[in-house]
C-alpha positions as CSV (number, residue, x, y, z in Angstrom):
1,X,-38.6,6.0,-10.6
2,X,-38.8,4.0,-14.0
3,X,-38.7,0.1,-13.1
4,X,-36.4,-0.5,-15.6
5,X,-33.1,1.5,-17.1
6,X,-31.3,0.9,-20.1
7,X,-27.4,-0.2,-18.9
8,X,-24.4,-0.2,-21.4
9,X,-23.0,-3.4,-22.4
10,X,-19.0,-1.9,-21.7
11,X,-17.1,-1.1,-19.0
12,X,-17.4,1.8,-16.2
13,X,-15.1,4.1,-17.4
14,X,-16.3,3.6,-21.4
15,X,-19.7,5.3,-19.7
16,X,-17.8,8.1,-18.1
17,X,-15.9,9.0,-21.0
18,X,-18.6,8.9,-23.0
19,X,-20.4,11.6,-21.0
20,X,-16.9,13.6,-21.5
21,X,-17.7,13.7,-25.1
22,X,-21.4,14.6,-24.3
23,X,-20.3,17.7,-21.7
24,X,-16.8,18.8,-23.0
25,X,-16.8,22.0,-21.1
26,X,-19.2,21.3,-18.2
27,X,-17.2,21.0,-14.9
28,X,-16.5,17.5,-13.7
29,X,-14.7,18.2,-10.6
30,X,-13.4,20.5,-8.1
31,X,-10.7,19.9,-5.8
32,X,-9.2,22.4,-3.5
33,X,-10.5,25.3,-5.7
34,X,-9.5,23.9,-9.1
35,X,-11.9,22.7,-11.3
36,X,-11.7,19.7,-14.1
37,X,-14.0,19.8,-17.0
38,X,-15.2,16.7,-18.4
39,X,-12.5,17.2,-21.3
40,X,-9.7,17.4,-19.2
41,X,-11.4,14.7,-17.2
42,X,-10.8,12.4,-20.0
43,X,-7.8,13.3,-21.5
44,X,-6.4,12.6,-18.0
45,X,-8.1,9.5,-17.9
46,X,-6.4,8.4,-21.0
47,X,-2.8,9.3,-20.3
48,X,-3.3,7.7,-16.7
49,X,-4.4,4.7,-18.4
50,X,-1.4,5.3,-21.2
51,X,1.1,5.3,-18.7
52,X,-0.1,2.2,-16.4
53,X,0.0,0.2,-19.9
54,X,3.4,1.3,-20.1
55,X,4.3,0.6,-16.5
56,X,3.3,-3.1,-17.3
57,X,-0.4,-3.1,-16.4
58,X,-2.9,-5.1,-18.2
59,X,-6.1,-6.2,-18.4
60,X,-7.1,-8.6,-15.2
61,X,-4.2,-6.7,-13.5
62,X,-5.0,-5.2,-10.3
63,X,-3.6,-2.0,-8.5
64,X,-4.3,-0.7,-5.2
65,X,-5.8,2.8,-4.3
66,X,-5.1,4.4,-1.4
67,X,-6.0,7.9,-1.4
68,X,-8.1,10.2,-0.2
69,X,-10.7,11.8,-2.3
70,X,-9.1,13.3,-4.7
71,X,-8.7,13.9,-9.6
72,X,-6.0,11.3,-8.7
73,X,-7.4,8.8,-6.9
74,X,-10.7,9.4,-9.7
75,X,-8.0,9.5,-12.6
76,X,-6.4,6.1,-11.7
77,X,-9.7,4.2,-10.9
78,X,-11.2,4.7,-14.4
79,X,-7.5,5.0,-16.3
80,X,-7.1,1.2,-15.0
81,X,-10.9,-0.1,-15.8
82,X,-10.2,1.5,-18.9
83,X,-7.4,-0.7,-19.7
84,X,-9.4,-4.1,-18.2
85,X,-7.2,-4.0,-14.7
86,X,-9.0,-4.1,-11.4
87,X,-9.6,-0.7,-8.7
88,X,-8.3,-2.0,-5.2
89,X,-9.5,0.2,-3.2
90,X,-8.1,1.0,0.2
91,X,-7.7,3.4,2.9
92,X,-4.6,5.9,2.6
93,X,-4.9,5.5,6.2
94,X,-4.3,2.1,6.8
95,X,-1.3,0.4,8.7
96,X,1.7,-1.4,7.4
97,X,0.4,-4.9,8.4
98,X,-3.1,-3.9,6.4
99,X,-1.0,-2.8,3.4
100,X,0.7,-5.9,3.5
101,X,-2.4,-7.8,3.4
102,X,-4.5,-5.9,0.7
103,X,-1.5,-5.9,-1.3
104,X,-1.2,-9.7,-1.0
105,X,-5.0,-10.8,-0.7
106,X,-5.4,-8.7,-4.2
107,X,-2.2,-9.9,-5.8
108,X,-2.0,-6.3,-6.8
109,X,1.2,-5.4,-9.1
110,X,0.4,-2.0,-8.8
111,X,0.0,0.5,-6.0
112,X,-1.0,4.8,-6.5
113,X,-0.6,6.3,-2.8
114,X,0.1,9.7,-1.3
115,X,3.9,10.8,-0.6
116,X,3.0,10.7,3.1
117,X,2.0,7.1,3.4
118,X,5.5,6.0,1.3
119,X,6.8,4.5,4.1
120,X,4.4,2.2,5.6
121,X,4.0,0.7,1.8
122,X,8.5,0.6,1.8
123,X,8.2,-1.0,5.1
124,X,6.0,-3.9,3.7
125,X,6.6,-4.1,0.1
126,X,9.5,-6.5,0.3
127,X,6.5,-8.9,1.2
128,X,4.4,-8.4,-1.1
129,X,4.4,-8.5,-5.2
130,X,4.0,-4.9,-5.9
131,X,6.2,-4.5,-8.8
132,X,5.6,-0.5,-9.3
133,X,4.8,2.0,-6.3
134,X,3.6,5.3,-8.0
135,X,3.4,8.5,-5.5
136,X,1.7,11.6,-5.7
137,X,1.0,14.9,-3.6
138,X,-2.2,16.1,-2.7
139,X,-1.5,19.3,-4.6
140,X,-0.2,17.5,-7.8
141,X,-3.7,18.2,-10.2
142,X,-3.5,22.0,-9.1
143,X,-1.7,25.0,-11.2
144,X,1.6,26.1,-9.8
145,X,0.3,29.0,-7.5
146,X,-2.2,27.0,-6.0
147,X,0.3,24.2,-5.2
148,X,2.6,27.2,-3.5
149,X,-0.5,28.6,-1.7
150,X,-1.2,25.4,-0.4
151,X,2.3,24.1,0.7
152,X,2.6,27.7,2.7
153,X,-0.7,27.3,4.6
154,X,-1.2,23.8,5.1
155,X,1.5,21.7,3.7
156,X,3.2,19.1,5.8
157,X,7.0,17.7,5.2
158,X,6.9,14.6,3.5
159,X,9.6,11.9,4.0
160,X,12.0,11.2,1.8
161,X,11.4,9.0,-1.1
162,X,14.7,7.8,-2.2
163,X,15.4,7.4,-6.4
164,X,14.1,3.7,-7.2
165,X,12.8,2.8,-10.8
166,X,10.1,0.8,-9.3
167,X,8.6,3.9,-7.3
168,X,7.3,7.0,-9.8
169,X,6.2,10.4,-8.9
170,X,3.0,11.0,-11.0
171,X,3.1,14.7,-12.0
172,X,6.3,13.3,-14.2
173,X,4.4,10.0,-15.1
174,X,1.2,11.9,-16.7
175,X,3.8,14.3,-18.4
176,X,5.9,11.5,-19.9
177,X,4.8,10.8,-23.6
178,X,3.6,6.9,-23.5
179,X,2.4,5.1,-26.8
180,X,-1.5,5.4,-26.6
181,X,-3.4,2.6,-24.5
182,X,-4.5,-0.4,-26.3
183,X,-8.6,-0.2,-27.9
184,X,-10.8,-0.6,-24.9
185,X,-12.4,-3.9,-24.7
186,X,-14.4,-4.0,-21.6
187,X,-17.4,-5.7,-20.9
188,X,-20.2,-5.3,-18.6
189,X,-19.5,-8.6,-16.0
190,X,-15.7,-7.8,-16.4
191,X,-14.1,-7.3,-12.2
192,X,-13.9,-4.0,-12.0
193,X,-13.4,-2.9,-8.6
194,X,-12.4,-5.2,-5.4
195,X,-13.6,-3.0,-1.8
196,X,-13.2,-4.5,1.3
197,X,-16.0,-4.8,3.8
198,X,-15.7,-4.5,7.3
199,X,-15.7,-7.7,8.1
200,X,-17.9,-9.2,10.7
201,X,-14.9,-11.7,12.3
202,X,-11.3,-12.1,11.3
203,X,-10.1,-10.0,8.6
204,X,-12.1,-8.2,5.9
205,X,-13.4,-9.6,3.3
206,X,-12.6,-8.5,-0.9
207,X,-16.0,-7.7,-2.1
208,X,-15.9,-8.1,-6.1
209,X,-18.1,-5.7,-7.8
210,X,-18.3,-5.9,-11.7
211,X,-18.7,-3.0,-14.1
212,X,-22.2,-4.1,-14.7
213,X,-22.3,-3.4,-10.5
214,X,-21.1,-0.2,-10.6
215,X,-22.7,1.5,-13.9
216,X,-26.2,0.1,-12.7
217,X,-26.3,1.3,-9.2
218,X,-24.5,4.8,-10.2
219,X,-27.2,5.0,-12.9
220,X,-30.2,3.7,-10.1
221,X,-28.8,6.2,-7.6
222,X,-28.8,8.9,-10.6
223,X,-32.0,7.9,-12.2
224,X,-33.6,8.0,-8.5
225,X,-33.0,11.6,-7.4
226,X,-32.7,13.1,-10.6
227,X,-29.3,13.9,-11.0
228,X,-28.1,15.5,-14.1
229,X,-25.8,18.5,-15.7
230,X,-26.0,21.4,-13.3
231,X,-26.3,19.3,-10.1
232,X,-23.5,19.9,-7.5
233,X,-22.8,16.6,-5.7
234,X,-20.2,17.4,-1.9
235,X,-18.4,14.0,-2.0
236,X,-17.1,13.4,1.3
237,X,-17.1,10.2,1.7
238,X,-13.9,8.5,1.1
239,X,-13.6,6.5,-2.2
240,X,-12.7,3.1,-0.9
241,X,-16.1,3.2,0.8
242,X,-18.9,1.8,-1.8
243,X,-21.1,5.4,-1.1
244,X,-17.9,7.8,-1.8
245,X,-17.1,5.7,-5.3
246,X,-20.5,4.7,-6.1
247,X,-22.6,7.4,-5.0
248,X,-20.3,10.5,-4.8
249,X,-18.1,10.4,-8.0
250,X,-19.6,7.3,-10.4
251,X,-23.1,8.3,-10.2
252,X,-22.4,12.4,-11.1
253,X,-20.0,11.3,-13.4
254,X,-22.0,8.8,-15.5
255,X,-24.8,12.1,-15.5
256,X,-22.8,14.6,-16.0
257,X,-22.9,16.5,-12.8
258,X,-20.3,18.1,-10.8
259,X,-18.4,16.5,-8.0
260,X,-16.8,18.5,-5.3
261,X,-13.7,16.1,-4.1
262,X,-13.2,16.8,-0.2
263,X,-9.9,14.9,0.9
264,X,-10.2,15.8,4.7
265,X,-13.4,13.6,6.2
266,X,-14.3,16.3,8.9
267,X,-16.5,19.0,9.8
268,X,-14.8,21.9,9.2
269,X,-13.6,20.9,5.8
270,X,-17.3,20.0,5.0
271,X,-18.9,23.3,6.2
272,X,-16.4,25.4,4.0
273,X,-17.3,23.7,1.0
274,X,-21.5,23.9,1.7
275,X,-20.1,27.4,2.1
276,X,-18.1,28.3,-0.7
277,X,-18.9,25.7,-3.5
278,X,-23.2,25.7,-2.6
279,X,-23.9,21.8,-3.6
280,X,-27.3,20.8,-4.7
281,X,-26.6,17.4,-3.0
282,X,-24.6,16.0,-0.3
283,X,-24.4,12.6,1.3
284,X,-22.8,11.6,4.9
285,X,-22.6,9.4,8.0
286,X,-25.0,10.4,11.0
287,X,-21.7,12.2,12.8
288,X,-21.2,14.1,10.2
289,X,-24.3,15.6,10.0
290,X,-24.5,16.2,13.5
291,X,-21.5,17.7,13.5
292,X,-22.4,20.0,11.2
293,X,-25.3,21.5,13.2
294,X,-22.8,21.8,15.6
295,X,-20.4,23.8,13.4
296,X,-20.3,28.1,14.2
297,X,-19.0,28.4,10.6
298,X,-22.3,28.1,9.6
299,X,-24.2,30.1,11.5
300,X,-24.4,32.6,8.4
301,X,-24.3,30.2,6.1
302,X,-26.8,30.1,3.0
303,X,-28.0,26.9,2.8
304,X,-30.9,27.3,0.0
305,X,-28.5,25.6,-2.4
306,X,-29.4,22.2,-1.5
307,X,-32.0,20.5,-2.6
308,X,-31.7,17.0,-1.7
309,X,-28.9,15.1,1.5
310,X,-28.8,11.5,2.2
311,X,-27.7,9.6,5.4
312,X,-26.3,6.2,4.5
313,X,-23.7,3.6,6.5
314,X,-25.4,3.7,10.0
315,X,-28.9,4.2,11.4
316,X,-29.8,7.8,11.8
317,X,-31.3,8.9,15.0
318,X,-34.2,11.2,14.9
319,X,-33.0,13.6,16.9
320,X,-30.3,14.0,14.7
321,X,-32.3,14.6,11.5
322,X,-34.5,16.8,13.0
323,X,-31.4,19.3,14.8
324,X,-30.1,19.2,10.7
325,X,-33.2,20.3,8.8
326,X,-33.7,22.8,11.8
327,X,-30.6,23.8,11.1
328,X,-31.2,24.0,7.2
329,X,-34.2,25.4,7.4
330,X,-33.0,28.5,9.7
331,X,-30.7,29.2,6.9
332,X,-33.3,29.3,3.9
333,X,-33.3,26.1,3.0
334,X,-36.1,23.3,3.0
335,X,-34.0,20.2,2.6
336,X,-35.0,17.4,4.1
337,X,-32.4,14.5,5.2
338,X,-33.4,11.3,3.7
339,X,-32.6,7.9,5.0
340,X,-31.8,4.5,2.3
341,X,-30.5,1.1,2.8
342,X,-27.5,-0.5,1.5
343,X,-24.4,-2.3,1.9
344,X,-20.8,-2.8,-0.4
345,X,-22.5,-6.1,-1.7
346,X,-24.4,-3.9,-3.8
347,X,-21.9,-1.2,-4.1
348,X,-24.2,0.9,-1.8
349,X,-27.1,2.1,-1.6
350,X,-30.0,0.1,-3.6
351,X,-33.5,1.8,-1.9
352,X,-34.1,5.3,-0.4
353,X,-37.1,7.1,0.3
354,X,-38.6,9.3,-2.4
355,X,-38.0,12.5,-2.8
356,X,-41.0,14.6,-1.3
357,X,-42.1,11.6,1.0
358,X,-41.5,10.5,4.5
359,X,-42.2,7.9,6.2
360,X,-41.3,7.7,10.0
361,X,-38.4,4.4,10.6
362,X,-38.5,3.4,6.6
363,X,-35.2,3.0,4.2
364,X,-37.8,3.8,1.1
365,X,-38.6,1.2,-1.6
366,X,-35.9,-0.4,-4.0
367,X,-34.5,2.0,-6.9
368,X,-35.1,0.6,-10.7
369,X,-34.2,-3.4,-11.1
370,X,-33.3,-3.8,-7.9
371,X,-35.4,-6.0,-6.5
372,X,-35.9,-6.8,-2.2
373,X,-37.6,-9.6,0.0
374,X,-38.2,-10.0,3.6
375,X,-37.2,-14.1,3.9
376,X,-36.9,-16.2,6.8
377,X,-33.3,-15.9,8.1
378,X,-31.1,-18.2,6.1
379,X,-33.7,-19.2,4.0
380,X,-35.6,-18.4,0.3
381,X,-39.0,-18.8,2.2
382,X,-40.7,-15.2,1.4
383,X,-42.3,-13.8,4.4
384,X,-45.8,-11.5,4.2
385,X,-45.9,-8.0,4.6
386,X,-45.3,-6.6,8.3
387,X,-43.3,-10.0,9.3
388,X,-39.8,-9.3,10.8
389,X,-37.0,-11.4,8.3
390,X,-33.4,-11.1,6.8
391,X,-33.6,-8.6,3.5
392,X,-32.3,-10.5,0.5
393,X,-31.6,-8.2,-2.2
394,X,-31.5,-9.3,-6.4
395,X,-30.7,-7.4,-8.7
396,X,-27.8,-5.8,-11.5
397,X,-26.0,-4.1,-8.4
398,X,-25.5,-7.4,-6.6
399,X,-21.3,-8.3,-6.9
400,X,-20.1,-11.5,-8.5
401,X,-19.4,-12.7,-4.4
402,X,-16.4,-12.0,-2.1
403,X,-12.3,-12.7,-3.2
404,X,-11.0,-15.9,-2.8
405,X,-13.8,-17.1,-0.5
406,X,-16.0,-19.2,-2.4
407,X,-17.4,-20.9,1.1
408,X,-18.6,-16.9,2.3
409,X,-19.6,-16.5,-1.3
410,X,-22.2,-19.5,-1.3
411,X,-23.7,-18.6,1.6
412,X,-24.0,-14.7,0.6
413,X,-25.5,-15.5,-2.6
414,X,-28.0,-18.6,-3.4
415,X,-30.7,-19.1,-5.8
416,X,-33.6,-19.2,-5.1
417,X,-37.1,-20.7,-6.3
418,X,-37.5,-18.0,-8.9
419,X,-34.5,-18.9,-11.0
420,X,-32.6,-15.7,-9.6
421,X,-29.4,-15.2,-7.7
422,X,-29.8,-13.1,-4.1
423,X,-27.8,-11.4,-2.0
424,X,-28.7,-12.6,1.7
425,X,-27.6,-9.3,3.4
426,X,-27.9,-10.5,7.3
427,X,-29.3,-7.6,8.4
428,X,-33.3,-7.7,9.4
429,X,-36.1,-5.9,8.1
430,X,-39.7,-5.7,7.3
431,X,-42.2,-4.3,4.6
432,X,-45.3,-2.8,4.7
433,X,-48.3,-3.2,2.8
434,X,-47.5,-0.1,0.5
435,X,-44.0,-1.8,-0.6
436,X,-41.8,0.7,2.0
437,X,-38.8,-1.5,3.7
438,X,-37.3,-0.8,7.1
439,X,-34.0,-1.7,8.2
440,X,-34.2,-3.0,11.9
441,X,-30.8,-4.6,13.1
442,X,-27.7,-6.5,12.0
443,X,-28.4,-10.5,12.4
444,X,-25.3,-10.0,14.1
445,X,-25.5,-7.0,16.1
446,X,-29.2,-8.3,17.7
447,X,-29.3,-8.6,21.7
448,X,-29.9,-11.7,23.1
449,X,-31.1,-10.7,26.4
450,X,-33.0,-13.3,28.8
451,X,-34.6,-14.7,25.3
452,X,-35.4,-11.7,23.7
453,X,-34.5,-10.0,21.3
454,X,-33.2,-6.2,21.8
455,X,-32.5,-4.0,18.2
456,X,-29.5,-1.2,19.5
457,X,-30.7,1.3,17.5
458,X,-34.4,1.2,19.2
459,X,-32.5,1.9,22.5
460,X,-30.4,4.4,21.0
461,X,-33.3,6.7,19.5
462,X,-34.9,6.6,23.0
463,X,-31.4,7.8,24.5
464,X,-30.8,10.3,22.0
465,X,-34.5,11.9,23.3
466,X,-32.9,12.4,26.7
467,X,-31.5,16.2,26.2
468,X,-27.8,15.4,28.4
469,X,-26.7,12.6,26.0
470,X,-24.5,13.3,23.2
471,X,-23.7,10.1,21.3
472,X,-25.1,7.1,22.2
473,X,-23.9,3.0,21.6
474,X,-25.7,-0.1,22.5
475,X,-23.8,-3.4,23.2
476,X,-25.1,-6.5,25.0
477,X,-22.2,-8.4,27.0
478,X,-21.8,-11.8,28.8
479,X,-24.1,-11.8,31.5
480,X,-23.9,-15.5,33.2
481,X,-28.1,-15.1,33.9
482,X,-29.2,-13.1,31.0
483,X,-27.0,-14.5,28.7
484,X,-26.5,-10.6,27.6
485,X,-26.9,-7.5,29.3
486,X,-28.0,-4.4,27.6
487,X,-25.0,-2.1,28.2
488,X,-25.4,1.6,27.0
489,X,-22.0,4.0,26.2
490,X,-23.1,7.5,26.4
491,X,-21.3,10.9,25.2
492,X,-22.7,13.2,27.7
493,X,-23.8,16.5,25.8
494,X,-21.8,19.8,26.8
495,X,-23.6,22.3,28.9
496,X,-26.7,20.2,29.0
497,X,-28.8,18.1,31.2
498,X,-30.1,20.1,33.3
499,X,-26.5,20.1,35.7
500,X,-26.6,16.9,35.9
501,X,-22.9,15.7,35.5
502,X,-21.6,12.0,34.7
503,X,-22.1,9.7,37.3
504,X,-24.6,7.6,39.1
505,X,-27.1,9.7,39.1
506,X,-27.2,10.8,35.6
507,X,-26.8,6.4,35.2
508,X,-30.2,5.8,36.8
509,X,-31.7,9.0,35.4
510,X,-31.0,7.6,31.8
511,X,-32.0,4.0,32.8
512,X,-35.3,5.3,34.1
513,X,-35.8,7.3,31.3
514,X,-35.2,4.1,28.8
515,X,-37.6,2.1,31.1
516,X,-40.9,4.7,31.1
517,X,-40.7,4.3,27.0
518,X,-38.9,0.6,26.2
519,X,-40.1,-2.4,27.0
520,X,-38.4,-4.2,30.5
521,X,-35.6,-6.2,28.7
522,X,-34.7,-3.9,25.8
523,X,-33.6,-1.6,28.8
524,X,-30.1,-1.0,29.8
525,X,-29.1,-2.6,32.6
526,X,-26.0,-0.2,33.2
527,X,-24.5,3.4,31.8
528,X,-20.8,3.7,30.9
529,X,-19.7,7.3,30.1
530,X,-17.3,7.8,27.8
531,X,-15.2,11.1,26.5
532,X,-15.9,9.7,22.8
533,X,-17.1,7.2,21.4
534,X,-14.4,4.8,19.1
535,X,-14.8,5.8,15.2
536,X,-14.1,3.2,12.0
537,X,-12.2,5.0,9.3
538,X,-15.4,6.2,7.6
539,X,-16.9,8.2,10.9
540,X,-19.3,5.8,11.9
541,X,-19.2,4.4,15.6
542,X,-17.1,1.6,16.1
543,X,-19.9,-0.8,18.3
544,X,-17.3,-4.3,17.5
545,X,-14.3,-2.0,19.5
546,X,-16.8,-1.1,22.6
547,X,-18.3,-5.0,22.6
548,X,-14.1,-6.2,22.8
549,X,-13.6,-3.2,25.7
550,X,-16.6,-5.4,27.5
551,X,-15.6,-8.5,26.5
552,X,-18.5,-9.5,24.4
């Protein structure tokens, strides 16, 4: 990777529009069968952004996002950074009381959602300022006999959207002729983009990412695995999440690749596309990939088309990675599944393994400008190489610090002796000698257990060894001698284990099998088996839901 890459002083979308007069005919996107070129990309782009402008949005303006992955949910995110108003990006998803508060936390005027989420946004928007509601169906980029096909096999009946001047179907909208959108005028620190992070206690927080943030790290990302005209790119992670936006659609986009747009985050609808539309690159959660070697539809699938698949937003267990290129590699392929670091701070991902190296429990070394240290927790003291610390991240991908929370801003980002601005991330790590990071816990998520510390995913990997477990989650909860227990929620595996079935004996089985290869305390001290496991809205398990079951 270069160290250094040469960013564009405008906005986001003035970078993607300029690769649509670089590739006119070169395929941007494919949805549902249909394909966009970069052409009809941008003219898109610019009647979108035509027709907010003439809705009443302006520059510093912000509208909310809720859709799947989809051209319209791509069209409205650049249309409105191309006229200076800022992306909120949310979950289609979500429930009338988290409408409600995006809307108001974002003071967004604006709102693009699906047809079938009208009503949880009518139900709120009385309490809110949304002055224009504009809804769309899936189907609304595609010609008309794909629009038929897909109403006949998998359409569902939306509710009815009563006539309101304030709430505007979009195939009508982008057909309407609007005066032209005002000259762009954007500049690289210009908001771009508010995404909402988990949240670690109490409601999410707005994380504030500039177009500076999102052209670097889509160029980074890029730059790092080569990505260019003729790449493939399976984007099925949502685009409210900083690796579906950042990674899956910005970075292709600002090099000129292709960007297959799966709405559905599942399995199935994943293995039909590595199926029918071959991508050179894909990137997922850990569940999705183990889903996927779980998935019959590919058991005569050629998989030689890839050539490069990233796991990002959870720790990936071994076993998994190993079942996957098994799996890829019984199919002619010779991918293998690469592991990086990041977090929505950054926009995502800011280091990752290089291609054609591994390097067992590492996250890789930082991409171009990006720059990481392992410091004391809460501190700007640097530790040396092999010492355990919190990684703090600097860099053109870190955002300008967290909506309307200028205490949780100041204590995420603080300079430090070298004049710089960093990112303290709150999640621990360590580097080697050779410059290769690994990610070891969340500051948050760390096991207090009789004084020691106990890293979840450490106890995981050793239960994902044991052939009847599944899935596997780690919690410590109030223990009134420990001060935590180590408490392990397993998925038992279908068909497997030897016969063993749920139950105490498959308990101390699994205890005993933790306690021949962890040290004493990092041990669970009790197995609770589970159907599932609880799932955010991106796939990964939902470990703050199992610690409120228990009540950590």
């Amino acid at each position: 990777m270069p160290p250094t890459l040469p960013y564009p002083e405008g906005s986001v979308s003035d970078a993607v529009l300029a690769t649509a007069s670089r590739l006119p005919e070169a395929p941007a996107l494919t949805f549902l069968g249909a394909t966009t070129t970069y052409r009809q990309l941008g003219e898109a782009i610019e009647r979108c952004a035509a027709a907010l402008a003439g809705l009443g949005l302006r520059a510093g303006d912000r509208i909310t996002i809720a859709m799947p992955t989809s051209p319209q949910g791509v069209i409205a995110f650049y249309a409105a950074n191309r006229l200076g108003a800022v992306a909120v990006m949310v979950h289609p998803l979500c429930t009338p009381p988290e409408i409600e508060f995006y809307l108001n936390a974002s003071r967004s005027r604006c709102a693009l959602t699906l047809d079938l989420c009208y009503p949880k946004f009518a139900a709120v928007r009385a309490n809110t300022g949304l002055e224009q509601l504009i809804v769309t169906r899936v189907t609304d980029t595609l010609g008309p006999l794909k629009r038929l096909g897909y109403r006949l096999t998998r359409g569902r009946t939306a509710p009815a959207i009563p006539r309101d001047p304030t709430t505007r179907w979009w195939r009508p909208l982008m057909a309407q002729a609007w005066p032209p959108a005002p000259p762009p005028h954007g500049r690289a620190e210009d908001l771009a983009a508010i995404l909402f992070s988990g949240g670690t206690t109490g409601s999410p927080k707005g994380v504030m990412l500039s177009n500076r943030n999102l052209t670097a790290e889509g160029m980074q990302a890029a730059a790092w695995v080569g990505l260019g005209a003729g790449d493939v790119m399976l984007a099925a992670l949502p685009i409210f999440h900083g690796v579906g936006l950042g990674l899956c659609i910005n970075a292709v986009l600002l090099s000129g690749g292709k960007a297959i747009l799966v709405p559905i985050f599942n399995a199935a609808s994943v293995a039909e596309v590595i199926r029918t539309g071959r991508p050179t690159l894909m990137v997922g959660v850990p569940t999705l990939y183990d889903s996927l070697t779980k998935d019959r539809s590919l058991a005569r699938a050629d998989l030689s088309c890839l050539r490069a698949a990233f796991s990002g937003a959870d720790a990936l267990p071994r076993p998994v990675k190993e079942r996957f290129e098994q799996m890829v590699a019984e199919h002619g392929g010779a991918v293998k599944l690469f592991e990086g670091y990041g977090l929505t701070e950054a926009v995502t991902g800011i280091m990752a393994m290089p291609l054609g190296e591994y390097r067992e429990g590492s996250v890789g070394v930082p991409f171009s400008d990006m720059r990481v240290a392992i410091c004391r927790p809460v501190t700007a003291e640097e530790l040396p190489a092999g010492e355990e610390g919190e990684i703090c991240i600097a860099g053109p991908s870190v955002m300008l610090g967290y909506l309307d929370d200028p205490a949780a801003t100041a204590e995420a980002l603080r300079r430090h002796p070298d004049g710089r601005i960093w990112l303290h991330t709150g999640d621990l790590g360590r580097r080697d000698k050779d410059g290769f990071f690994s990610f070891t816990v969340r500051l948050k998520r760390m096991i207090k257990s009789s004084g020691f510390n106990v890293y979840p995913a450490q106890v995981e990997d050793v239960l994902y060894q044991h052939p009847a477990v599944a899935e596997a989650c780690v919690i410590g909860v109030p223990d009134p001698s420990q001060i935590e227990r180590v408490l392990a929620c397993v998925v038992v595996r279908e068909g497997e284990g030897g016969g063993v079935e749920a139950g105490p004996a498959l308990e101390r089985e699994l205890i005993d099998f933790c306690r021949q290869r962890l040290i004493k305390w990092s041990c669970p001290r009790a197995v609770v088996f589970r159907r599932e496991l609880p799932r955010t809205r991106l796939g990964k398990v939902d470990y703050r839901a199992l610690a409120r079951e228990h009540g950590a």
